[in-house]
VEXSE-663538 format. One record per residue: z negated, x, y of N, C-alpha, C, CB in turn. Coordinates in steps of 0.02 Angstrom, whole numbers, plus 50000, padded with zeros to 5 digits. Glycine has a CB too. Layout:
<atoms>
ZXYZXYZXYZXY
...
</atoms>
This chain:
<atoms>
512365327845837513025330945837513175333445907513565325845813
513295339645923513175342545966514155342346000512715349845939
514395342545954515215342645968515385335445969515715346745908
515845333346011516255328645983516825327545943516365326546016
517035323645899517215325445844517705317245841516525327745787
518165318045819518485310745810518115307945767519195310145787
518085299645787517895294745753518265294345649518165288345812
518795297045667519005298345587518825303445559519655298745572
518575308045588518415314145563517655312745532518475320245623
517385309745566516565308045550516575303645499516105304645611
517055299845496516875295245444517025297045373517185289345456
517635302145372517885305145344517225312145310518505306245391
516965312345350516415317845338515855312945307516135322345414
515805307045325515345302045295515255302445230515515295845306
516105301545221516215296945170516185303145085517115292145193
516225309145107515955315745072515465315745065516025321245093
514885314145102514115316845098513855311145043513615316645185
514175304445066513975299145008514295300644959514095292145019
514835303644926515315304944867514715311144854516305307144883
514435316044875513995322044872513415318144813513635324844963
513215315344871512355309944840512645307444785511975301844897
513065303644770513225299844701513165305244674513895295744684
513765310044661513865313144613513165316044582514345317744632
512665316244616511765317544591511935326744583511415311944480
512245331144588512225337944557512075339844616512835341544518
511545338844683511185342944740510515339744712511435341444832
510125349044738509505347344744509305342344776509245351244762
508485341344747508255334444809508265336444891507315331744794
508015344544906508075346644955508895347145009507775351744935
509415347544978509945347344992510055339644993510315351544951
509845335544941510025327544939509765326945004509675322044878
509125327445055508955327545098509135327145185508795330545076
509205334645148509735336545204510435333745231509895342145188
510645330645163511385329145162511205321245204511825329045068
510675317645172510575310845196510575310945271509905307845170
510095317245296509935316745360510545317545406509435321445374
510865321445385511615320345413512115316745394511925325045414
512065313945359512215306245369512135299245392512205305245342
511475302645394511055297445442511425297445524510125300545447
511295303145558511615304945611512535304645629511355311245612
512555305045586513465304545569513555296445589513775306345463
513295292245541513205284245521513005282945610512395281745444
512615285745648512315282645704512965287445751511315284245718
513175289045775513845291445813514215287645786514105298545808
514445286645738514935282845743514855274045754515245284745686
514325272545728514115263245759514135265145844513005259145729
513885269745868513985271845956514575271345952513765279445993
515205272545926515875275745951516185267945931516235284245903
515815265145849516365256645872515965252245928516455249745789
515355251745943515115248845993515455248246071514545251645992
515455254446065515845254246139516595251746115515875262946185
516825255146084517625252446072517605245246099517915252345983
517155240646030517065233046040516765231946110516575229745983
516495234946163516325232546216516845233146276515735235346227
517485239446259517855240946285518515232446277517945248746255
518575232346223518975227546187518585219446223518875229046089
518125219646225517765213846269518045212246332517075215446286
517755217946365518105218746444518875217846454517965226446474
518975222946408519905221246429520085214946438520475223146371
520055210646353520265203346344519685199646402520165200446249
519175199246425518875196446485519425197646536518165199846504
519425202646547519895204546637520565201146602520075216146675
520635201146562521465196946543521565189946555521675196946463
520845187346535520695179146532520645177746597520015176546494
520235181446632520105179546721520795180546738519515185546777
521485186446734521865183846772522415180246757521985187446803
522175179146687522935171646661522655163846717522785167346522
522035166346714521685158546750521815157746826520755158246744
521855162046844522045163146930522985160946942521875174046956
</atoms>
């Protein structure tokens, strides 16, 4: 994904490509295609909660160090 794109927007775009695949009416070549960008979709966004949750780490850390001081 060459743009950045909100975290709701992608999931939101996810959550179409899998509603696409169920529905079974794409070729296998298009089923394909559609997976592979989903695939890539699915991996940006585990990047985008990862950091969140690492962001959310740090904060409540630096919070804990200075209730303790």
């Amino acid at each position: 994904m060459s743009k950045k794109i909100k975290f709701e927007e992608s999931l939101s775009e996810l959550e179409n490509i899998v509603k696409q695949l169920e529905d079974g009416n794409c070729s296998l070549d298009e089923s394909i295609e559609l997976f592979k960008k989903g695939i890539e979709i699915s991996g940006e966004c585990k990047k985008t909660l990862d950091n969140a949750r690492q962001t959310v780490i740090s904060l409540t850390e630096a919070e804990a160090e200075e209730n303790d001081d």
